[in-house]
TORKOL-4160 file (C-alpha; in steps of 0.2 Angstrom, whole numbers, padded with zeros to 4 digits, m for minus):
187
<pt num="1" X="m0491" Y="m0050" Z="m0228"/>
<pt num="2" X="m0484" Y="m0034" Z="m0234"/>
<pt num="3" X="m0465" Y="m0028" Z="m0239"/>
<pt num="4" X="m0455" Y="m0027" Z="m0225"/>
<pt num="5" X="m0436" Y="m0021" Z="m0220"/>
<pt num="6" X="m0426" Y="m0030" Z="m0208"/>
<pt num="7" X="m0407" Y="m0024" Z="m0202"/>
<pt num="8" X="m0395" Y="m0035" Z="m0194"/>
<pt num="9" X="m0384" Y="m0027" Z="m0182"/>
<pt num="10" X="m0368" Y="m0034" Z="m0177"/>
<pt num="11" X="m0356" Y="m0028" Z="m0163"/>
<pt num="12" X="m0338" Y="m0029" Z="m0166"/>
<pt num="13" X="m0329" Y="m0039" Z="m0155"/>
<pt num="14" X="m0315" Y="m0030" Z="m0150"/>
<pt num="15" X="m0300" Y="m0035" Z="m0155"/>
<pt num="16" X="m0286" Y="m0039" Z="m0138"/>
<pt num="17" X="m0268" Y="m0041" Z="m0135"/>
<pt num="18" X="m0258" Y="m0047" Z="m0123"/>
<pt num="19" X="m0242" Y="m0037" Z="m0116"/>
<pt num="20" X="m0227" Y="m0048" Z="m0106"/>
<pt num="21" X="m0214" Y="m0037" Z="m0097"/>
<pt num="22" X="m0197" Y="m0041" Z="m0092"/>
<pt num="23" X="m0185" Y="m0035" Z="m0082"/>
<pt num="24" X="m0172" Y="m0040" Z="m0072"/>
<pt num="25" X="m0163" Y="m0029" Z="m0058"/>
<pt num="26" X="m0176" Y="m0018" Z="m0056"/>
<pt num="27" X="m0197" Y="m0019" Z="m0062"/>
<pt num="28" X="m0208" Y="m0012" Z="m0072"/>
<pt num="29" X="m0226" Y="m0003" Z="m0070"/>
<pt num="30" X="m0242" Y="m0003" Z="m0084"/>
<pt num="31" X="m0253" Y="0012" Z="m0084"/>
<pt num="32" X="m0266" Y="0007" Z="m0088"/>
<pt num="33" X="m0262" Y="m0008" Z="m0079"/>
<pt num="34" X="m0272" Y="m0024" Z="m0088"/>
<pt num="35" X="m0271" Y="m0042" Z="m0093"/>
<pt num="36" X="m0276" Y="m0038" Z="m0110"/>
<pt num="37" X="m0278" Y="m0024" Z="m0121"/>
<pt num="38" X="m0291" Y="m0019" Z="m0134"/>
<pt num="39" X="m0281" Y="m0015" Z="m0153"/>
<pt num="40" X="m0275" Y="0002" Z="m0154"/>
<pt num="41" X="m0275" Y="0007" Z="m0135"/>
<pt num="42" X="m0261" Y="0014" Z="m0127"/>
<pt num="43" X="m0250" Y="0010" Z="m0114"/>
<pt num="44" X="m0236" Y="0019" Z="m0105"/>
<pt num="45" X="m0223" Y="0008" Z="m0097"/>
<pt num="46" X="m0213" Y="0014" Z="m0084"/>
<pt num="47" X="m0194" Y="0006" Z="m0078"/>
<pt num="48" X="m0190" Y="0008" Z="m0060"/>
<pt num="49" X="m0173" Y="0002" Z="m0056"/>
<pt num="50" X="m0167" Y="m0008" Z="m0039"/>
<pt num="51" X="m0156" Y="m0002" Z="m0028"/>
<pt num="52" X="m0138" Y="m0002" Z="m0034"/>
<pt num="53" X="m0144" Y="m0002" Z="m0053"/>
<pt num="54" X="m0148" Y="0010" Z="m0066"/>
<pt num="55" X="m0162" Y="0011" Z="m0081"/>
<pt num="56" X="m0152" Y="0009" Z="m0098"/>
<pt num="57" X="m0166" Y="0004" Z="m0109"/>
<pt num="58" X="m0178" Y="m0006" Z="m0116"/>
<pt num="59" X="m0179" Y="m0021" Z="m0132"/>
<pt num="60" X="m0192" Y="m0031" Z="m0140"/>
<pt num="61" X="m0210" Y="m0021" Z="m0142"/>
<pt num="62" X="m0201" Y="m0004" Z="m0137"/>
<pt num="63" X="m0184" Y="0003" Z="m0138"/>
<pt num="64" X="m0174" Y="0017" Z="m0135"/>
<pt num="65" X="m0168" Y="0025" Z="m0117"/>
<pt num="66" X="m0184" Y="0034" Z="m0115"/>
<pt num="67" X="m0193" Y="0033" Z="m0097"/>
<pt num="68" X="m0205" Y="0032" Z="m0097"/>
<pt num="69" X="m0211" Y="0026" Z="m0115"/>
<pt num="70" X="m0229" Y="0025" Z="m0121"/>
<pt num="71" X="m0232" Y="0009" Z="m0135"/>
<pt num="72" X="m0248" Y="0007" Z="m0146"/>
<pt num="73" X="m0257" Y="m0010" Z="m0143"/>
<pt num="74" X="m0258" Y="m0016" Z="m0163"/>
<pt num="75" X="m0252" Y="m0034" Z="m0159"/>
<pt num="76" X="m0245" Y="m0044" Z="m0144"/>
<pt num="77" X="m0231" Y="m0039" Z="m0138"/>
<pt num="78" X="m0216" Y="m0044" Z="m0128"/>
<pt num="79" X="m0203" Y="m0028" Z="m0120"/>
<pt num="80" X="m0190" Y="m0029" Z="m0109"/>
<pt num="81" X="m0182" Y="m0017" Z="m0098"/>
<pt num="82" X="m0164" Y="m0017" Z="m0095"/>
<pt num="83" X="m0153" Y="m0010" Z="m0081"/>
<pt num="84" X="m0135" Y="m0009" Z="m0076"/>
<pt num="85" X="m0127" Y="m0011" Z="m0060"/>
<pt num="86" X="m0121" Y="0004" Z="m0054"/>
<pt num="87" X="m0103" Y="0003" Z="m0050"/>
<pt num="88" X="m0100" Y="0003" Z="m0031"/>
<pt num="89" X="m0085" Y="0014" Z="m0026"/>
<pt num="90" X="m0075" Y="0015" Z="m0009"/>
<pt num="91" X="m0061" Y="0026" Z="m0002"/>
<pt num="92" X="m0047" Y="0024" Z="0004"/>
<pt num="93" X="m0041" Y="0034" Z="0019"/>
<pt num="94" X="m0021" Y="0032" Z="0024"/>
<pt num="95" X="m0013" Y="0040" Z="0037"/>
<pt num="96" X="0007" Y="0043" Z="0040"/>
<pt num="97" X="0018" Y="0053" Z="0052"/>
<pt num="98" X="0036" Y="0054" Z="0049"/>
<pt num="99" X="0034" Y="0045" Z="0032"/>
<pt num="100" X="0022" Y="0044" Z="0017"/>
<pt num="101" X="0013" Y="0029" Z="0008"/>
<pt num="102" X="0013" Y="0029" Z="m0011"/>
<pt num="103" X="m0003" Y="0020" Z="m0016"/>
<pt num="104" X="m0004" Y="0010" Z="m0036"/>
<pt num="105" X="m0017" Y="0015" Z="m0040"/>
<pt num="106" X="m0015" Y="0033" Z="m0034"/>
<pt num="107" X="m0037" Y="0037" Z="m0034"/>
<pt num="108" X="m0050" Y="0047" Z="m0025"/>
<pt num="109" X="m0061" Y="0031" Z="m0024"/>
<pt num="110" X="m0058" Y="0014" Z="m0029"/>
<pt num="111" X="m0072" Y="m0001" Z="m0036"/>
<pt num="112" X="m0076" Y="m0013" Z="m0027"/>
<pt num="113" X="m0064" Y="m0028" Z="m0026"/>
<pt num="114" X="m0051" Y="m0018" Z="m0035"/>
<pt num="115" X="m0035" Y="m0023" Z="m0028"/>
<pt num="116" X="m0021" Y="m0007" Z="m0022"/>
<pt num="117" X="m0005" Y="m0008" Z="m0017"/>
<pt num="118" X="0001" Y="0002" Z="m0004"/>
<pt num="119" X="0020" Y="0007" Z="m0001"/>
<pt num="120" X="0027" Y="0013" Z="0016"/>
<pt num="121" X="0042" Y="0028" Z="0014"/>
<pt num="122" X="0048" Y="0032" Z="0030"/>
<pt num="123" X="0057" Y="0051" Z="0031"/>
<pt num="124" X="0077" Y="0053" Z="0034"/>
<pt num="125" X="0081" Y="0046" Z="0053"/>
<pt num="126" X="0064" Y="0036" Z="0053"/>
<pt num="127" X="0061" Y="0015" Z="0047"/>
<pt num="128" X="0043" Y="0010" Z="0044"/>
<pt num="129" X="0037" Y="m0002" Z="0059"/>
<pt num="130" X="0019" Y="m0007" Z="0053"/>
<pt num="131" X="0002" Y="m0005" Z="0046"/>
<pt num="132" X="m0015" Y="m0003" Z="0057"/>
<pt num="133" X="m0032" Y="m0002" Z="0053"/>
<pt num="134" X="m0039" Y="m0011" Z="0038"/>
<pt num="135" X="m0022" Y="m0020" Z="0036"/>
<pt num="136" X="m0012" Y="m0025" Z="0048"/>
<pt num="137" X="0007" Y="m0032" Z="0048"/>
<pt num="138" X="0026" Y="m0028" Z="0044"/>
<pt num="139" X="0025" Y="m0031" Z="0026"/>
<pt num="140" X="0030" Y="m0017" Z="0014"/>
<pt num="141" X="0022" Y="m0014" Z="0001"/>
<pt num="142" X="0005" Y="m0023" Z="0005"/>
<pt num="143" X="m0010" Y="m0025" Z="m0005"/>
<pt num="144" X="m0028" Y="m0022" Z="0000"/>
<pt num="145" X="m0045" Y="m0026" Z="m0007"/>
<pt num="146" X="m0058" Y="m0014" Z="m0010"/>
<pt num="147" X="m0074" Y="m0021" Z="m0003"/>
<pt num="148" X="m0078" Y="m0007" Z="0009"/>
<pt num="149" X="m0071" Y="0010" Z="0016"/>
<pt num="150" X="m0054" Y="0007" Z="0021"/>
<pt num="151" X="m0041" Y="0016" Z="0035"/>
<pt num="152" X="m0026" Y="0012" Z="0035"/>
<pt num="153" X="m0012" Y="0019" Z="0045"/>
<pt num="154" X="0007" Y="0019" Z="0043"/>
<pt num="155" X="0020" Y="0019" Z="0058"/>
<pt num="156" X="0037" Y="0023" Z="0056"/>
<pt num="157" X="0049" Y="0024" Z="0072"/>
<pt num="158" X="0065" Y="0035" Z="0077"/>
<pt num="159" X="0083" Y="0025" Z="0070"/>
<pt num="160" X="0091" Y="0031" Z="0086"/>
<pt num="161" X="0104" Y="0044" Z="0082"/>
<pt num="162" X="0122" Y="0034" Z="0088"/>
<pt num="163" X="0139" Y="0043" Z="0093"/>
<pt num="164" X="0157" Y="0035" Z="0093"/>
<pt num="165" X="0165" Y="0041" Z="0110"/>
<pt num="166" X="0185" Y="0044" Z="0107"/>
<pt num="167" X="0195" Y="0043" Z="0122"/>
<pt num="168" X="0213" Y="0046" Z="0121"/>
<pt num="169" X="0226" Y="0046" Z="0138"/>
<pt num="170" X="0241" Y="0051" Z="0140"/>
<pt num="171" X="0251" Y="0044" Z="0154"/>
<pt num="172" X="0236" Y="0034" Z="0162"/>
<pt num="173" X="0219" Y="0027" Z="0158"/>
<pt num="174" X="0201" Y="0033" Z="0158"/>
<pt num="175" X="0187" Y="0022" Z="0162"/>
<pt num="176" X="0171" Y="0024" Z="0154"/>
<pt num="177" X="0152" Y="0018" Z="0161"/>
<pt num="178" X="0143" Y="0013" Z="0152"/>
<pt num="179" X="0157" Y="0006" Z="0140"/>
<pt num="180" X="0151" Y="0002" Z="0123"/>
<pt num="181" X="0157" Y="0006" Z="0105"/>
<pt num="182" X="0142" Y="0018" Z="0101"/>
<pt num="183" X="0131" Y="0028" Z="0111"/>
<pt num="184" X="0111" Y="0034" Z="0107"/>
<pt num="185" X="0111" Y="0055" Z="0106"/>
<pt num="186" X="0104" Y="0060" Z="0124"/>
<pt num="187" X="0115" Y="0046" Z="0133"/>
């Protein structure tokens, strides 16, 4: 009944994609924090390592070491964060009067389950009698296992210092008490 103008609208439907995160050792927060996100929006993923383990970086939909690390939403995406154990380390305390202990390795501190070999050296007059503490036992050298802080202690004991006694008579005898081939210093 007359000329008329008619306009359609249309409303874009927004285009979303999904985000999966890995991470093993350690986990992983979204900011913003969604199921899905709309194309082109940004979000910053941030890698927070367990105890024991440290960040070392991420694969798949981002890379590189940053932390954190902002990605764009332009298709579905899949990122992983990695992280390494942090090696654990223990020392090795050792203890020795009238002697030494060598150690193989010779270190400040040691990894765990690291193996050391320790070798008792008495000073002159002095034999090694024993280990105490975190190993125990006459044998020498000894190995030990790193899985926590160790103390160990070296004994060594006196050798006795022994004297011949020359006796010499002449037209008689002397008796001596106690009789014996050898005598300790002090006797």
């Amino acid at each position: 009944n007359g000329n008329k103008s008619v306009t359609a609208s249309f409303t874009q439907i927004p285009v979303t994609y999904t985000l999966t995160v890995t991470a093993a050792n350690g986990s992983v927060t979204r900011s913003p924090n969604k199921t899905t996100y709309n194309a082109g929006e940004t979000v910053t993923l941030t890698a927070v390592p367990n105890s024991g383990y440290t960040f070392s970086g991420w694969s798949g939909g981002a890379t590189g070491t940053s932390n954190p690390v902002t990605i764009t939403m332009n298709g579905n995406k899949s990122v992983t964060a990695s992280f390494t154990q942090i090696p654990v380390t223990y020392t090795l305390a050792v203890t020795a009067a009238n002697g030494s202990v060598t150690r193989s390795p010779n270190k400040t501190t040691y990894n765990a389950g690291e193996t050391v070999t320790l070798t008792a050296v008495p000073n002159s007059g002095y034999a090694f009698s024993g280990w105490s503490g975190s190993v125990t036992g006459t044998s020498n050298p000894v190995t030990i296992t790193m899985n926590g802080n160790k103390s160990v202690t070296a004994s060594f004991t006196q050798i006795p210092v022994t004297y011949t006694l020359t006796v010499t008579a002449a037209n008689g005898s002397v008796t001596r008490s106690p009789n014996k081939t050898t005598y300790n210093a002090g006797e």
